[in-house]
C-alpha positions as CSV (number, residue, x, y, z in Angstrom):
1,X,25.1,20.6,251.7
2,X,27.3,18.4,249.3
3,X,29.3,19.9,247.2
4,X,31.1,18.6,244.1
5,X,33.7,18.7,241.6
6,X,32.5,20.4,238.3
7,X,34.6,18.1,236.1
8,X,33.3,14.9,237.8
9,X,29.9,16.1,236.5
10,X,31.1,15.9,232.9
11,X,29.5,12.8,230.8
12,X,26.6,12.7,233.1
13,X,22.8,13.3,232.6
14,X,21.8,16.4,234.8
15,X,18.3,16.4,236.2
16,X,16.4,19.6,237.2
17,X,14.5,19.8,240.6
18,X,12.5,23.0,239.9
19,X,12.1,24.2,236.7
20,X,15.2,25.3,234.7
21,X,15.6,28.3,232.1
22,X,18.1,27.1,229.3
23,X,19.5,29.7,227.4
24,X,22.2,29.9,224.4
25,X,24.4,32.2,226.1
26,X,26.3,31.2,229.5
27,X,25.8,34.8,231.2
28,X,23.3,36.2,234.1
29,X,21.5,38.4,231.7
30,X,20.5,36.0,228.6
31,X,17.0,35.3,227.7
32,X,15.9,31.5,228.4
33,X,15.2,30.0,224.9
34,X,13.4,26.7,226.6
35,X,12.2,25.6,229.7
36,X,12.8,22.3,231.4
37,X,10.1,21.3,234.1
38,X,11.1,20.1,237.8
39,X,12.3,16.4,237.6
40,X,13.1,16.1,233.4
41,X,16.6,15.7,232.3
42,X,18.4,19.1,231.6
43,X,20.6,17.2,229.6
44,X,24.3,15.3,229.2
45,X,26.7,17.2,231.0
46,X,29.2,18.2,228.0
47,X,31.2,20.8,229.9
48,X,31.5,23.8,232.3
49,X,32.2,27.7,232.6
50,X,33.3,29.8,236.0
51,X,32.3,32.7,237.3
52,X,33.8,35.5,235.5
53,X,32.3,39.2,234.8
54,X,28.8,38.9,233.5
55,X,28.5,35.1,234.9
56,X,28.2,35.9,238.9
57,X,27.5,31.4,239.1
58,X,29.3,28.6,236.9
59,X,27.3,27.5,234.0
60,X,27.0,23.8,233.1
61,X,27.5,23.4,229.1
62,X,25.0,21.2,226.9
63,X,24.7,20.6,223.4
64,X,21.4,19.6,221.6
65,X,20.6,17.3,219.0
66,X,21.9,19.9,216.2
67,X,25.0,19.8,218.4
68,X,24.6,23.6,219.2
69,X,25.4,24.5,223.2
70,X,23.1,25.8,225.9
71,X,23.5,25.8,228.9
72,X,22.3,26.5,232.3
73,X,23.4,28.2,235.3
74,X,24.6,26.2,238.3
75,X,22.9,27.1,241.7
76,X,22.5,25.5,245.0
77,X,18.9,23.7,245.3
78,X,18.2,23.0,241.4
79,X,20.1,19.9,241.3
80,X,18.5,16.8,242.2
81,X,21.6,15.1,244.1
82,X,20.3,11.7,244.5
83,X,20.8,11.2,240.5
84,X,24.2,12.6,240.3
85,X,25.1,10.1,242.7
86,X,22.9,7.2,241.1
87,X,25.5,8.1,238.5
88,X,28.8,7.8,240.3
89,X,29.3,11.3,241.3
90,X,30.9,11.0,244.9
91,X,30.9,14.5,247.0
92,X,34.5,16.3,247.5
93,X,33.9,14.7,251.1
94,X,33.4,11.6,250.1
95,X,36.3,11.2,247.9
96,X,38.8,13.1,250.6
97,X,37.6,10.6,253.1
98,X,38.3,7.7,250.6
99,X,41.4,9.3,249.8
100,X,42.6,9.1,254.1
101,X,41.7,5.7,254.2
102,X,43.7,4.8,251.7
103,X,46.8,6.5,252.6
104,X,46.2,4.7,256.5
105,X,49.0,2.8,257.7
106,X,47.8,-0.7,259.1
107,X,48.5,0.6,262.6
108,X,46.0,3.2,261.9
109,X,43.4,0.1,260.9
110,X,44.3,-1.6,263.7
111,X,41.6,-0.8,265.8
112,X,38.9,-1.0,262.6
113,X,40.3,-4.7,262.5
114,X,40.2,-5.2,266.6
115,X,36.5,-4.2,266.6
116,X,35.5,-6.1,263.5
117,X,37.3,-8.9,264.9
118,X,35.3,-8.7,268.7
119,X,32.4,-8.2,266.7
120,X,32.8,-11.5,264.8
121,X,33.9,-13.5,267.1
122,X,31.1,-12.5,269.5
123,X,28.6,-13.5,267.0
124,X,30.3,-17.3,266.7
125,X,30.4,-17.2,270.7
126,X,26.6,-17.0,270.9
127,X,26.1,-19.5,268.0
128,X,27.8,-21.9,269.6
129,X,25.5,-20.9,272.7
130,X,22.5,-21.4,271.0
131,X,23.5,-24.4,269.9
132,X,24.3,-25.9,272.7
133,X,21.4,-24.8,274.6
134,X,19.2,-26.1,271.7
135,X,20.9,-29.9,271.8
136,X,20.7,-30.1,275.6
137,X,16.4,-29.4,275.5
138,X,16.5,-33.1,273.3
């Protein structure tokens, strides 16, 4: 499974994929104050807690329309993925790999470039086959 940065999910809406327990304290044993049903919005990301003594998971941080916090614990399987990336939110392996490519040499791209080029010119090579063939059936 993916995994992610915790401060690359700031600013953006979390969704639920089963239903969620909010609650107005970030630790294991607080009573869930509301309930968000499987595929509703949780809420705008506003910020994040880490495990600590009390907290065995991270706890994402919302605030309501009275601008008072709740917040929700983070576990694996109760995210819906697809709409964290809909908004941006690239996977730690995603942005390492982004991260290599950039820092590739052009020898290192070389054979990216070789291949793309065969590639390429193959493809002019049999349009200019098929074009032949079709002006010599005139």
């Amino acid at each position: 499974m993916a995994t992610y940065n915790l401060s690359d999910l700031v600013g953006k809406t979390y969704f639920a994929v089963n239903d969620i327990g909010l609650t107005r304290l970030p630790y294991d044993n607080a009573n869930a104050v509301f309930n968000v049903s499987a595929g509703q919005p949780v809420g705008v990301v506003y910020s994040y807690l880490l495990p600590k003594e009390g907290r065995t998971n991270a706890w994402l941080m919302f605030y309501d329309k009275n601008m008072k916090p709740y917040y929700v614990p983070l576990k694996q399987g109760q995210t819906d993925v697809s709409a964290i990336q809909q908004q941006g939110v690239k996977s730690t392996q995603q942005q390492l790999t982004e991260s290599a490519n950039k820092n590739k040499t052009f020898l290192q791209k070389l054979p990216e470039y070789i291949g793309i080029g065969i590639l390429i010119g193959g493809a002019f090579y049999l349009a200019g086959k098929a074009i032949e063939t079709h002006g010599k059936k005139k």
